[in-house]
C-alpha positions in Angstrom: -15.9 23.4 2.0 -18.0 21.5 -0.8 -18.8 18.1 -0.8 -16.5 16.5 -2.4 -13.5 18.2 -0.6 -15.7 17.6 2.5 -16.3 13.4 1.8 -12.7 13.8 1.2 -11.9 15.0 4.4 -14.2 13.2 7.0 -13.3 9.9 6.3 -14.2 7.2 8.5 -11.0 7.2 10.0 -10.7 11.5 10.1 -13.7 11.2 11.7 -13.1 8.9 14.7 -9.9 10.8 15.4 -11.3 14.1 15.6 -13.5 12.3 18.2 -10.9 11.0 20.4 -8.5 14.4 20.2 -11.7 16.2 21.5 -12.0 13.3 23.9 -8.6 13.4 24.9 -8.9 17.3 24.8 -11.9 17.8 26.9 -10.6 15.0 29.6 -7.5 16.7 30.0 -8.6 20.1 30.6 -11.3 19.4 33.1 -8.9 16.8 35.0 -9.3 18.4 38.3 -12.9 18.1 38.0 -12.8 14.8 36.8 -10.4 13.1 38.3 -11.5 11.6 42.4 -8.3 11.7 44.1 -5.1 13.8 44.3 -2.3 12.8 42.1 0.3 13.5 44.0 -1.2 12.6 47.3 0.3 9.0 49.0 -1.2 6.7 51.3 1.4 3.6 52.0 -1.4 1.9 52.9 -3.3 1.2 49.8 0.4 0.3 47.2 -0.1 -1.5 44.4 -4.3 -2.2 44.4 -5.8 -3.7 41.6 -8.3 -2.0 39.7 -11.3 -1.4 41.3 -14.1 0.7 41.8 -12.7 2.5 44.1 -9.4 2.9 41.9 -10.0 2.3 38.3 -7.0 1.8 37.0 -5.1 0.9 40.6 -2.7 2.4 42.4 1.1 2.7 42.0 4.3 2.1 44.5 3.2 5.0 47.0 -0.4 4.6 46.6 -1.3 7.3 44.3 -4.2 6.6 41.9 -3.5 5.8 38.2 -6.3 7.0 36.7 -6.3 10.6 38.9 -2.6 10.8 38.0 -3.4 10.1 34.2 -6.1 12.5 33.6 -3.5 15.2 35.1 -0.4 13.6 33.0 -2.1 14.3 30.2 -3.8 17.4 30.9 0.3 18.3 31.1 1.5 16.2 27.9 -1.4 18.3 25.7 -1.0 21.6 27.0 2.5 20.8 26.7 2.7 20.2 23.1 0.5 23.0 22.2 2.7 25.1 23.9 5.5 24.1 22.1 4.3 24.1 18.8 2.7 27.9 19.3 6.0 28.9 20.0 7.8 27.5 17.4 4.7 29.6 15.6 5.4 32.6 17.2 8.8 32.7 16.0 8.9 30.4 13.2 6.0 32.3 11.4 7.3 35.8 11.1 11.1 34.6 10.3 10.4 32.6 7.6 7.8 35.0 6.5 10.9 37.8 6.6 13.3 35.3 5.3 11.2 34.2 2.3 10.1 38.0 1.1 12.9 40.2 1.3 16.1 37.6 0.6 19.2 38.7 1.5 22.0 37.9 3.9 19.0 37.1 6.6 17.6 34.5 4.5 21.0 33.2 4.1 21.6 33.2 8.1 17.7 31.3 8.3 19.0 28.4 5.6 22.4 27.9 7.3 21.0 27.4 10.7 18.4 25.3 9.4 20.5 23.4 8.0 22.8 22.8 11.3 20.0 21.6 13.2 18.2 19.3 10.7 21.4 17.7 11.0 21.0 16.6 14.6 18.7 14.8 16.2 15.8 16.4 17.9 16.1 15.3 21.1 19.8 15.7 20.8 19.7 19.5 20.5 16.6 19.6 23.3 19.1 17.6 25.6 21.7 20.1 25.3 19.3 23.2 25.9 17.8 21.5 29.2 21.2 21.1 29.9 21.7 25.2 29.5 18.3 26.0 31.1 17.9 23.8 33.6 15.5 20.1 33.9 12.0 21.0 34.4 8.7 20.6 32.3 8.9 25.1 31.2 12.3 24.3 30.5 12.1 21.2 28.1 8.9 23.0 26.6 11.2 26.1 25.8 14.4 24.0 24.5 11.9 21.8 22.2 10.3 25.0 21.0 13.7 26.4 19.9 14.1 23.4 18.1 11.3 23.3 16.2 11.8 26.9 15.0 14.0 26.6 12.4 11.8 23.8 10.4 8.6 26.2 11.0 10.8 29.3 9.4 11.9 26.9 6.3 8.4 26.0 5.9 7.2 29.2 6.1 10.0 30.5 3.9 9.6 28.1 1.2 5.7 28.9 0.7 6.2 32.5 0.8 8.6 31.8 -2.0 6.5 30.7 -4.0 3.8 33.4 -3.2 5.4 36.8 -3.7 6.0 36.4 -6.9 2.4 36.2 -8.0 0.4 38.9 -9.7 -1.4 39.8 -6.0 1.3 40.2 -4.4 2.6 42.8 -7.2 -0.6 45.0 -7.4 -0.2 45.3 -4.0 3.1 46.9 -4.0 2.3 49.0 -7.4 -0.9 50.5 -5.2 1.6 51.3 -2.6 0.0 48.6 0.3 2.8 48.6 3.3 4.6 45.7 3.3 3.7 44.2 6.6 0.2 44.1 5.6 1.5 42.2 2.2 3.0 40.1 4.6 0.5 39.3 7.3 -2.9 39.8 5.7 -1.9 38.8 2.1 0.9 36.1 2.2 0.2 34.6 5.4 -3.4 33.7 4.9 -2.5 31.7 1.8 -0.1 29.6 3.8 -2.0 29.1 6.1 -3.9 25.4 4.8 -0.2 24.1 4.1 1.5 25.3 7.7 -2.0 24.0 9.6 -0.9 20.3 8.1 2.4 20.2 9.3 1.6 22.5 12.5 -1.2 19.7 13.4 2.0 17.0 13.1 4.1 18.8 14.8 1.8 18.3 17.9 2.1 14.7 17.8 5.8 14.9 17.5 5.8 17.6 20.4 3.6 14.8 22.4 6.7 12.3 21.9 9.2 14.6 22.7 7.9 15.7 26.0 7.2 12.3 27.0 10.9 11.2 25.9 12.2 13.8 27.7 10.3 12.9 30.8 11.1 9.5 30.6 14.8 10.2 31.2 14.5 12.3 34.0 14.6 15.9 32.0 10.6 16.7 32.2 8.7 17.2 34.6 9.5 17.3 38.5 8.0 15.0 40.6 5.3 15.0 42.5 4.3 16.4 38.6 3.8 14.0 36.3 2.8 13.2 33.0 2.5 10.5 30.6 6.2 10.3 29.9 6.9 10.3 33.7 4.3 7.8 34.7 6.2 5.4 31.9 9.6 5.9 33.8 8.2 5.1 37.2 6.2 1.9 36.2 8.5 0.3 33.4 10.0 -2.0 36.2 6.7 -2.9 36.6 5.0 -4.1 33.2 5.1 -8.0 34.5 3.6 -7.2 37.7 1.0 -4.5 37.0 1.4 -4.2 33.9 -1.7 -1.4 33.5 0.8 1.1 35.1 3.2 1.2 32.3 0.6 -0.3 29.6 -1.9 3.0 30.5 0.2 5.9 29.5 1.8 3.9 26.7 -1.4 3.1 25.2 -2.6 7.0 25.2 0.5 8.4 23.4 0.0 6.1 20.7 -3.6 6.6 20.1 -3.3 10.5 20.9 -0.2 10.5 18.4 -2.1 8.0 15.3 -5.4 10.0 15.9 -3.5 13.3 15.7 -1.4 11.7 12.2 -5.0 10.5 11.0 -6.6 14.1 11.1 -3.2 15.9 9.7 -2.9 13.4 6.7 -6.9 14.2 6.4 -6.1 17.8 6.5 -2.7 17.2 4.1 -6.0 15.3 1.1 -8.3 18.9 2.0 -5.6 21.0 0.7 -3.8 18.6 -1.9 -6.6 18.3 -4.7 -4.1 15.5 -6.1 -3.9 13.3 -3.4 -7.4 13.2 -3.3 -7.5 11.9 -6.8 -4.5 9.6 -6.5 -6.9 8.2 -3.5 -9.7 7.6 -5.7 -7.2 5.9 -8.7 -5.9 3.7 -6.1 -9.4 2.9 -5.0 -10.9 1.9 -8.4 -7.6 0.1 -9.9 -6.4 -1.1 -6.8 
């Protein structure tokens, strides 16, 4: 990375994002050793407290502690989203890279279904997969997954497109290279910069999906709970304690922006142009 592509990328605003996804990151992962109580343990006897310093951000209907329960709601919202998007990788990836190279009546098949489910809401399609597999937070993880695929593949296919045809990728196959190496250590790499943009997006999305689908009862299973599910059990409560509902609500959106910050950030790394239109804009605007 030079300079210049490096000023263009560590903006101010890049910068403080990166620092609260590793925040968010490092919290989430270490919440058992952060967090000072049980989050799914109830004691009727202490409902509804006030923040203190015995319970930072209070406690809810049953006496569990906020904060404890989310540092482990997110720990599952992150883990969750990265799970989903690394599957829609794992299968996304090598179908559109198949689809894309070799044509044919499979890359027909890839377009049409992409196609079909671009056409439906996300959560529409997720709710009918739950609905096959079962409620649960594996299960909505899985049905999101699936429907993230097809947008991966299209991706995929679309930049390996406009790959193959260039004069690497036909010296290769003149000197006899196999074709999955073409594919996986030649193309690949070279999409990589454009499919890390919209694969860093997709996390955010995946973080609002979950959460939705936790919110309506499809998530996780309580005593589990994440940020979605905390939401749902303390939106009858935003008048009377309203750092219940307002918690959770607060660190999807900033987890979502920061996470929109650093992929726009990563989208002016790879886009020459938009760095330029950025400076244009700066000078004339």
């Amino acid at each position: 990375m030079n300079k210049k592509s490096a000023s263009a990328f560590f903006t101010p605003a890049v910068a403080i994002s990166c620092i609260i996804l590793a925040a968010v990151t490092i919290i989430s992962l270490f919440a058992p050793l952060i967090a000072p109580y049980d989050p799914t343990a109830t004691d009727l006897s202490a409902t509804m407290l006030y923040p203190s310093r015995e319970h930072l951000f209070g406690t809810d209907q049953t006496g569990r502690d906020i904060f404890s329960r989310m540092l482990f709601g997110g720990r599952t919202t992150i883990l969750g989203a990265f799970a989903i998007v690394l599957f829609s990788m794992a299968v996304g990836i090598p179908a559109g890279l198949i689809s894309g190279y070799f044509g044919g009546f499979a890359d027909k098949l890839l377009m049409r279904i992409t196609d079909v489910v671009i056409s439906f809401p996300t959560l529409l399609l997720a709710f009918i997969f739950v609905g096959i597999f079962g409620r649960g937070l594996h299960n909505s993880v899985l049905a999101i997954g699936i429907v993230y695929i097809p947008m991966t593949a299209r991706l995929t296919r679309s930049l390996t497109l406009s790959e193959k045809n260039k004069g690497y990728v036909e010296a290769l196959k003149t000197s006899g290279c196999p074709t999955r190496k073409i594919l996986f250590l030649q193309i690949l790499p070279n999409c990589i910069p454009t499919l890390s943009s919209q694969l860093t997006l997709d996390i955010g999305y995946a973080i609002i999906d979950l959460a939705s689908m936790s919110f309506i009862g499809l998530g996780v299973k309580l005593p589990e709970c994440d940020w979605g599910a905390m939401l749902e059990e303390s939106r009858n409560l935003i008048f009377t304690r309203p750092l219940s509902a307002l918690a959770p609500g607060i660190a999807i959106a900033v987890t979502v922006i920061s996470i929109n910050i650093l992929s726009d950030g990563v989208q002016r790394y790879i886009d020459p142009t938009r760095r330029k239109l950025k400076r244009s804009v700066l000078r004339f605007g």
